[in-house]
N, C-alpha and C positions, 0 to 999 in steps of 0.2 A: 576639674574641667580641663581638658583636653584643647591644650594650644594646633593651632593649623601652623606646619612646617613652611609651607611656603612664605606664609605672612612672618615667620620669624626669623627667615634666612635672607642675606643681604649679598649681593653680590662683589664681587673684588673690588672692583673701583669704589663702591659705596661702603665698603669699608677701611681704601685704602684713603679717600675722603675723611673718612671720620678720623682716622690717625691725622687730619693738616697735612699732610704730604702730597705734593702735587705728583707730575705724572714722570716733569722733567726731575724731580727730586730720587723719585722711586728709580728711575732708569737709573742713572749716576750710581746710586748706593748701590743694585743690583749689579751693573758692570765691574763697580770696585770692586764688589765682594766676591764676586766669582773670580776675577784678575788673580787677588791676593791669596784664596784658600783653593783654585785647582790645580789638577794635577795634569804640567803640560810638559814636554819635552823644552819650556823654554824655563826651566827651572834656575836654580841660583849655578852660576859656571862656578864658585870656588865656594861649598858650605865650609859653614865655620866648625871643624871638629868639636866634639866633646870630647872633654878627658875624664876617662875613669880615675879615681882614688887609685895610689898605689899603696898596694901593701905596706904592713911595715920589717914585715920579715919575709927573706925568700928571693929580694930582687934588689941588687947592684949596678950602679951605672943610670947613666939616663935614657928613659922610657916617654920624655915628651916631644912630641915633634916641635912646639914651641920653643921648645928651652934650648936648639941646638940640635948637632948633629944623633941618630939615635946610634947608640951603644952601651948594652947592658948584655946584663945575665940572671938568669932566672934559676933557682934551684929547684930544681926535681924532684927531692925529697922533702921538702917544703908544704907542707898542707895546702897554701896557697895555688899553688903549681903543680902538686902530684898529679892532677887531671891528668897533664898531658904526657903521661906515663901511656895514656890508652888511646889508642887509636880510637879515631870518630869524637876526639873532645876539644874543647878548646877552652882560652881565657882571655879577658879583654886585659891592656895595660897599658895604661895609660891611653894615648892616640890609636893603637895597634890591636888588630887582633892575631894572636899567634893561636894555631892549630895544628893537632896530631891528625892528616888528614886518615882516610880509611883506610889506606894503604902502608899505613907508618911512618910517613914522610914529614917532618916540620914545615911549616909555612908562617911568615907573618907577614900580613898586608894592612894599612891604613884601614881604620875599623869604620869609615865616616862613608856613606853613601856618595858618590858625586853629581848623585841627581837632586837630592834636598836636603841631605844633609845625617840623615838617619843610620843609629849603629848597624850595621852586618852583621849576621851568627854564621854560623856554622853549621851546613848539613850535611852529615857524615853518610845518609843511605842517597844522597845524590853528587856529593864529593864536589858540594861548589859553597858560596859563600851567599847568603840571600838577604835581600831589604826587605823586610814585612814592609814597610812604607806606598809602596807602589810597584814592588813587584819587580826587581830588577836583580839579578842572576849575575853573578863573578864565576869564572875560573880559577883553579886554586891558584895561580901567576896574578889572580888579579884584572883580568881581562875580561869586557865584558861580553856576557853572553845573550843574557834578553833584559831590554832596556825599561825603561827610559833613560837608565843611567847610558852617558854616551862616552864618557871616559874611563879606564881604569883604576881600577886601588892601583897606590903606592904599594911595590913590592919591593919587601926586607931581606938580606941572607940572614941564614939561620945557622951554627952551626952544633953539633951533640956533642959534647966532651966525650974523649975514650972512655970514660966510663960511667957514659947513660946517665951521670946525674946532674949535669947544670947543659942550660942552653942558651947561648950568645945568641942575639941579635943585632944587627949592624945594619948600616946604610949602605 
C-alpha cells in the first residue's frame, strides 16, 4: 500500500516542535552556530601556530617560534631537506615554512595563516604561498595578496652556505 506524501511530510516548525525546542531556543543555537563555525574577516587577530615535528637528523639550532629567538640550519643533503635542492618545493619546520621559490630563491615565512589559523603550502606555478582554508594568497615576503587574511606572514632571512649545502634561517 502506497502511503500519500503529503500526509507523511511535516513542516519545519512541526518538526522543530517535536525536537522540544522552542523558536527562541532554535534562534540562539542557530546564531551561535553560525558565529562560531563561519568564515568572516573578523577571524581570530593572533591564531595559535601549529608546530610541525622536527626531524631528527638534518636540522641544528632552534626552529620554534615558541622556544625563543629562531636560528637554525638545515642540511641539504639530508633526505629530510633535499627537497629544497629544487626549485618550486618546500618543507614545513617546525612554526616556519621555508621554500625554494620557482625562481631559486630561499624563502621562509611563519607557516600559520593569520586569518584562522591554518598551515600555508606552497605554489610553485603561481610563486605565492596559499591557505586551502579560505582562500587567502601571500606573496613570497609574506604579504598579503587576496584575503581574508588581513595581516602578513612573519618573514625570515635565509642564508645558502658557499657551498649549496646547509641553509641558516634567522630572525
Amino acid at each position: 500500500m502506497k502511503s500519500n506524501p503529503t500526509a507523511d511530510q511535516m513542516n519545519r516548525g512541526e518538526f522543530i516542535r517535536s525536537l522540544g525546542m522552542s523558536s527562541a531556543a532554535l534562534m540562539a543555537f542557530y546564531c551561535m552556530g553560525t558565529t562560531l563555525s563561519s568564515c568572516s574577516s573578523k577571524g581570530s587577530d593572533d591564531p595559535t601556530p601549529s608546530t610541525t615535528p622536527l626531524p631528527s637528523t638534518g636540522i641544528t639550532g632552534n626552529a620554534e617560534v615558541s622556544k625563543g629567538a629562531i636560528n637554525f640550519t638545515l642540511s641539504l643533503a639530508d633526505a629530510n631537506f633535499s627537497k629544497l635542492k629544487t626549485a618550486g618545493q618546500y618543507v614545513l619546520v617546525g612554526n616556519l615554512i621555508v621554500a625554494r621559490t620557482a625562481a631559486g630563491q630561499y624563502v621562509a615565512l611563519s607557516k600559520t595563516c593569520t586569518h584562522e589559523g591554518t598551515d600555508v603550502q606552497y605554489r610553485s606555478a603561481q610563486n605565492d604561498f596559499f591557505c586551502s582554508n579560505h582562500g587567502s594568497e601571500f606573496s613570497t615576503t609574506g604579504a598579503v595578496e587576496v584575503g581574508p587574511a588581513s595581516r602578513p606572514l612573519t618573514q625570515y632571512k635565509t642564508a645558502l652556505s658557499a657551498d649549496g649545502n646547509s641553509l641558516t634561517v634567522t630572525a
